[in-house]
N, C-alpha and C positions, 0 to 999 in steps of 0.2 A: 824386876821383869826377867822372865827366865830366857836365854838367847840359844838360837835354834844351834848356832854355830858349835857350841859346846856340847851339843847332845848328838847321840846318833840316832838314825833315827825308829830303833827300837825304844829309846828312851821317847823321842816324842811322843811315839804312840801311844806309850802304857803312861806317861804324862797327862794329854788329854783325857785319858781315862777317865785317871785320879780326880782330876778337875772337874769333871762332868758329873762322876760321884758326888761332891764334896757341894757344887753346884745344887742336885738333887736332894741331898741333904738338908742343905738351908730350905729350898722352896716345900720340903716334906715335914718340916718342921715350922712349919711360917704356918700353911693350910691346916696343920693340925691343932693351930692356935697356940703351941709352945717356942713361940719368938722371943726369944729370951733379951730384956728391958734393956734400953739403954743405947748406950754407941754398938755397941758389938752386934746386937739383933737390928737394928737401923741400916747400919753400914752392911751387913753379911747381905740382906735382902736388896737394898739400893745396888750394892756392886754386882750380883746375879742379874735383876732385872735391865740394869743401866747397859752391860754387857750384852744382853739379847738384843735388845730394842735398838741398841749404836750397831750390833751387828748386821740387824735386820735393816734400818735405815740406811742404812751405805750401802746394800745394794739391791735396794726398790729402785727401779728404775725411774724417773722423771725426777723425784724427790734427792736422790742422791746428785741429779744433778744443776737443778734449778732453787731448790727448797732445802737445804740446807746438810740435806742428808739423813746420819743417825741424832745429830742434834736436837731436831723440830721431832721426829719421832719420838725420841725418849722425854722429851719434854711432855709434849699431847698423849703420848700412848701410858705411861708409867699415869698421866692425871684422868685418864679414863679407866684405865686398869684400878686403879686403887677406888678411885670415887664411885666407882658403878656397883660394887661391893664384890669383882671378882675375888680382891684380897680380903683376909679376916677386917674388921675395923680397927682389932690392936694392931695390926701391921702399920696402917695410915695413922694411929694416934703415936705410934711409936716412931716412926719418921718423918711427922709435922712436931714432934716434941723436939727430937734429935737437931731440925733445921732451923726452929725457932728460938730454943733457948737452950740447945746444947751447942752454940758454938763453930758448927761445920761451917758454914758460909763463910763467917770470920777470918778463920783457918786457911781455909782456900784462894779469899781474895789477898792474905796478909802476905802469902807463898806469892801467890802470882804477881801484887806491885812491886814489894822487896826482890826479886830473884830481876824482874824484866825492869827494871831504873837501874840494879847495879850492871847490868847487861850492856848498857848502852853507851855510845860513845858519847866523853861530858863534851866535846863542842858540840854532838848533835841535840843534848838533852838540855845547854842553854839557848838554844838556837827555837827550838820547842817550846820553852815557856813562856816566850817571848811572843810566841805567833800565835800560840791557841785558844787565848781568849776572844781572839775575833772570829777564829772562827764557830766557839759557841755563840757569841751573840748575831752575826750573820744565820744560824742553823733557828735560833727563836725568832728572828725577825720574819724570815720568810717563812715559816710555819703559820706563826698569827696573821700574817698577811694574806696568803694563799687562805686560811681557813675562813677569815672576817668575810673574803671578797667570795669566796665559793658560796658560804653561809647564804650572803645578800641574792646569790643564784638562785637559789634554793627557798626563798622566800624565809629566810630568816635571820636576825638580827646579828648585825656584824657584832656587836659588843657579846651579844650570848654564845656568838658560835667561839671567839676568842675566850673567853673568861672561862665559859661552863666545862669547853672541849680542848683550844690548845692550850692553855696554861696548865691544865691538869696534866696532859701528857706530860707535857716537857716539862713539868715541874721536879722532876726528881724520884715519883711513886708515891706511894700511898703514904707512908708519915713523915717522911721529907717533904713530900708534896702537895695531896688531894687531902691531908686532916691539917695543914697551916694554913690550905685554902680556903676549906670551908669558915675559920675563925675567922679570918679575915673577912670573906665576903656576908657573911649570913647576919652582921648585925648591920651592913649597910646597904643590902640592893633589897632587902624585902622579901628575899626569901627564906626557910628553916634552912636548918643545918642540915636535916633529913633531907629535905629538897635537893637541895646545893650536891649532896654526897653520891642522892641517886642517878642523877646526874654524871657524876662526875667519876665512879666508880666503874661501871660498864668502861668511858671512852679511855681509864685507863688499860684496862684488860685487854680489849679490841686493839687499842694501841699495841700493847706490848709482845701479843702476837701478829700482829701487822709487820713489826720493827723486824722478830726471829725471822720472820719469811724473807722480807726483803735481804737480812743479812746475807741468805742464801743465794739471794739472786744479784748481790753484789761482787758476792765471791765468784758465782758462775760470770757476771760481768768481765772481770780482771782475766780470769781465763781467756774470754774470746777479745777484750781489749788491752794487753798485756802495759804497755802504755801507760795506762791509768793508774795501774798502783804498783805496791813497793813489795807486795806480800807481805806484810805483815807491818813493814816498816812505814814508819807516817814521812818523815821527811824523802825530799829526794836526793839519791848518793847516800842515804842515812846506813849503817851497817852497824851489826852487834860485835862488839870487841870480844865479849865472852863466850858468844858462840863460835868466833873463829881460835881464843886461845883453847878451847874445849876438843878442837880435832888434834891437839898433840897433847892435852891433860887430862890424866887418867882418872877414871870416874871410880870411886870406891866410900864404903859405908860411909866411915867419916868426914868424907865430904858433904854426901847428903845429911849426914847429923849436923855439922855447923852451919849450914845452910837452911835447915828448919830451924834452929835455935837463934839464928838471924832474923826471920820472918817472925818469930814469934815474939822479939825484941823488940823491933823494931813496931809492932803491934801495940806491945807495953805502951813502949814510948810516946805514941800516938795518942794513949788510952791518959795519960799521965798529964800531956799538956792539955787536951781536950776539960781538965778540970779546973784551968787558967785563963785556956784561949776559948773563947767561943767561935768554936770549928769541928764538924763531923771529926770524929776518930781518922778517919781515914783520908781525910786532906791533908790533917796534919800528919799522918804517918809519911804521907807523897813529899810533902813539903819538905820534913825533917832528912829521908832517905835521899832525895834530890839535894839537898845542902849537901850532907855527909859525901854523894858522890861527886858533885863540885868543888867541894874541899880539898878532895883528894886522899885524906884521911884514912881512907878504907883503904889495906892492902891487896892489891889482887888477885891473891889467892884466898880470900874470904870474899871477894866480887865473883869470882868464880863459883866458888860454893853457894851460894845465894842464885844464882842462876840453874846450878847443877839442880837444886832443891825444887825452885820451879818448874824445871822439865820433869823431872819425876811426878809432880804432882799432878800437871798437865796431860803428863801421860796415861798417867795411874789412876785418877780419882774423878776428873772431868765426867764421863756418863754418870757415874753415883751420885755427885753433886746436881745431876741433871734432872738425876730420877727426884730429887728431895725438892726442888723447883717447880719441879711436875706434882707433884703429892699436895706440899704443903703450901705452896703460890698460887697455881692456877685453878683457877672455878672456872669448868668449862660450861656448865650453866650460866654463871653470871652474863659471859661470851654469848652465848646464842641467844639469851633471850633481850640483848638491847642490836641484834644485830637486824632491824631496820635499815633500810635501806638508804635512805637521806642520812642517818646517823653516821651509817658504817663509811659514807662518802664522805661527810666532815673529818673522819677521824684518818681515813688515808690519806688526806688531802694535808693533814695535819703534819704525816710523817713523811711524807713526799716533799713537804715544802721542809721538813727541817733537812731530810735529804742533798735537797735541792742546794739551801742557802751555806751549809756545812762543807759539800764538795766544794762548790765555787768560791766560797771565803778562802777554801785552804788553797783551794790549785793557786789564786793569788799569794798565799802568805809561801809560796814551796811547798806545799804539801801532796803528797799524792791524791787525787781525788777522791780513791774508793775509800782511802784508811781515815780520811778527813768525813766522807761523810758517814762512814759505821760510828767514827767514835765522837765524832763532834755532833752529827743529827741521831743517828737510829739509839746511841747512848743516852742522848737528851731525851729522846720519845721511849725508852721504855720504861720499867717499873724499880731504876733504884740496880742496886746490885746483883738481886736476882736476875732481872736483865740483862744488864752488863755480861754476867757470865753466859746467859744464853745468847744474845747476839755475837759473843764472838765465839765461841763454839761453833753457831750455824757458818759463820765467816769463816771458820777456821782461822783466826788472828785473835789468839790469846794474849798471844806478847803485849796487845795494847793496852791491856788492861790498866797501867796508871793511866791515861787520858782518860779511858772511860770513866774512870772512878770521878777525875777531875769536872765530865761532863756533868756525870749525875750529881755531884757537890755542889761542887762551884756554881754552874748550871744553873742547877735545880733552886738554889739559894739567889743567883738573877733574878730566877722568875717570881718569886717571892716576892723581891721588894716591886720589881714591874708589877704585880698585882695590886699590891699596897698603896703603890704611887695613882695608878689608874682609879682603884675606885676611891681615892680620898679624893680624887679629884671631879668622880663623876659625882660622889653623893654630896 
């Protein structure tokens, strides 16, 4: 990132310039239909567009400050931009290609648990392991409970409005979650798999922009209730060791190279036991990187650089990764056409109660409320990792991203067997 401090500010000017050229270029080159394949024509157009849309998000008035800001924008505007056919359609197949089996998501979440676990203080980060499982299972209880009892309001069955609507949310997303659910259910309640899916696909969508909003107005919450949270940090008193030795350690390339080459290890390693343990890649990378930092093992000046790494990418690549969420995640069709009115109440009712159950679990376990209920409820209610990275965007509390990860894992694999247990037991 180029620093104003070192330029003067003729260099600034003729800077922006350059940049606005170079900007224009990509977008002259994208509508001309010569987007050139791969990471480079993905990433060049994601980082233009993700940069307008976070620009323009942060300062629309009401959204910048209730709705999440340039977050929720670039997420909605980059999935209407591409899907309405303003962009070429190789633009859209070339960064739903890039996001689904080139890698980036991977990339980004692997940066942001490794950099923000070695960050942390190890009494705060065993102190943390300890307590948050309850508050994910406090964040699904009162989701299905609020959703069964609203449902029976609403003249419909408490078992349908929990199994079809909050188990699907909170289950972890679409192939962690709503395709092990339909297995499960479709050969014993009597419905297809079709059925069970159509169903089940709208209330995650609905859900997972439900979740991005509310992120927004949790963060606006903490503002005007300072009280409530920690800004970023989940425990209370909890503070980052890395970030304070970072105000006297000088930040330089090689830093940031062994701090990607951390993340990216650490990635391996996840990928490695994952073919032993039956465990998401990414639990076991939390798990493996939370030993190493309990151990001790790691020198701190490689704990340092693993953090350095994830503030660069946080800073750097966040709206890009937003735009690729927006393109290749969200169907804003699928959205609006199950957004019925009783439906749309079941599925708020859904994320409001893991809300609900998520802050008050943690304010009991020491948790700050709002960081307990982003990543222990609105983590469980959206769609898996692609969530995860939008809710805390819209939050602005990226640092939490292991918890979140652990919500949507861990979580997500609760509600699994809760499904399992429930209808062996109903059928």
């Amino acid at each position: 990132m180029i620093t104003n401090d070192v330029m003067t500010p003729q260099d600034q000017r003729t800077s922006k310039i350059i940049l606005a050229i170079a900007a224009i270029t990509i977008l002259l080159a994208t509508f001309a239909g010569m987007m050139p394949g791969g990471m480079i024509g993905a990433l060049g157009i994601m980082v233009i567009v993700g940069f307008i849309l976070n620009y323009v998000g942060d300062r629309t008035p009401i959204i910048n400050q209730f709705f999440g800001g340039g977050a929720i924008v670039v997420i909605f505007g980059s999935a209407y931009l591409f899907h309405s056919g303003l962009f070429p359609s190789s633009a859209e197949n070339n960064i739903t290609t890039f996001m689904k089996s080139g890698g980036f998501l991977s990339f980004y979440v692997a940066s942001l648990v490794t950099g923000s676990i070695f960050g942390m203080d190890t009494q705060t980060l065993k102190k943390a392991a300890l307590k948050y499982i309850p508050v994910i299972l406090g964040s699904a209880f009162f989701a299905c409970i609020f959703t069964g009892l609203v449902g029976m309001l609403v003249s419909k069955d408490f078992y349908d409005s929990v199994m079809l609507i909050a188990l699907p949310i909170m289950g972890g997303g679409m192939g962690a979650g709503a395709v092990p659910l339909v297995e499960i259910m479709s050969g014993k309640t009597g419905m297809s798999s079709e059925a069970l899916m159509s169903q089940m696909v709208p209330a995650l969508a609905i859900g997972n922009a439900i979740a991005i909003v509310m992120a927004g107005l949790l963060h606006k919450l903490g503002q005007v209730a300072p009280s409530l949270t920690g800004n970023g940090q989940l425990i209370r008193g909890q503070k980052s060791i890395a970030e304070e030795d970072q105000k006297t350690s000088p930040l330089n390339i090689t830093t940031l190279g062994v701090g990607a080459l951390l993340a990216v290890s650490m990635y391996f390693l996840g990928t490695l036991l994952s073919n032993y343990i039956s465990m998401h890649t990414y639990a076991l990378m939390i798990l493996s990187i939370a030993i190493i930092k309990v151990s001790g093992i790691m020198p701190k000046a490689l704990e340092q650089a693993a953090f350095s790494w994830y503030k660069f990418v946080v800073g750097n690549l966040t709206p890009a990764l937003l735009v690729g969420i927006g393109v290749a995640y969200t169907d804003l069709n699928q959205i609006l056409d199950a957004l019925s009115p009783m439906y749309f109440l079941l599925v708020l009712i859904t994320v409001l109660g893991a809300v609900f159950g998520a802050g008050l679990i943690g304010w009991l376990m020491g948790f700050y409320p709002i960081e307990a209920a982003i990543t222990g409820g609105l983590c469980m209610a959206n769609m898996g990792g692609t969530g995860d990275v939008a809710v805390l965007a819209a939050s602005k509390r990226m640092e939490l991203m292991p918890f979140a990860q652990i919500s949507s894992r861990i979580g997500g694999a609760f509600m699994l067997i809760l499904a399992t247990l429930v209808v062996q037991a109903i059928a």
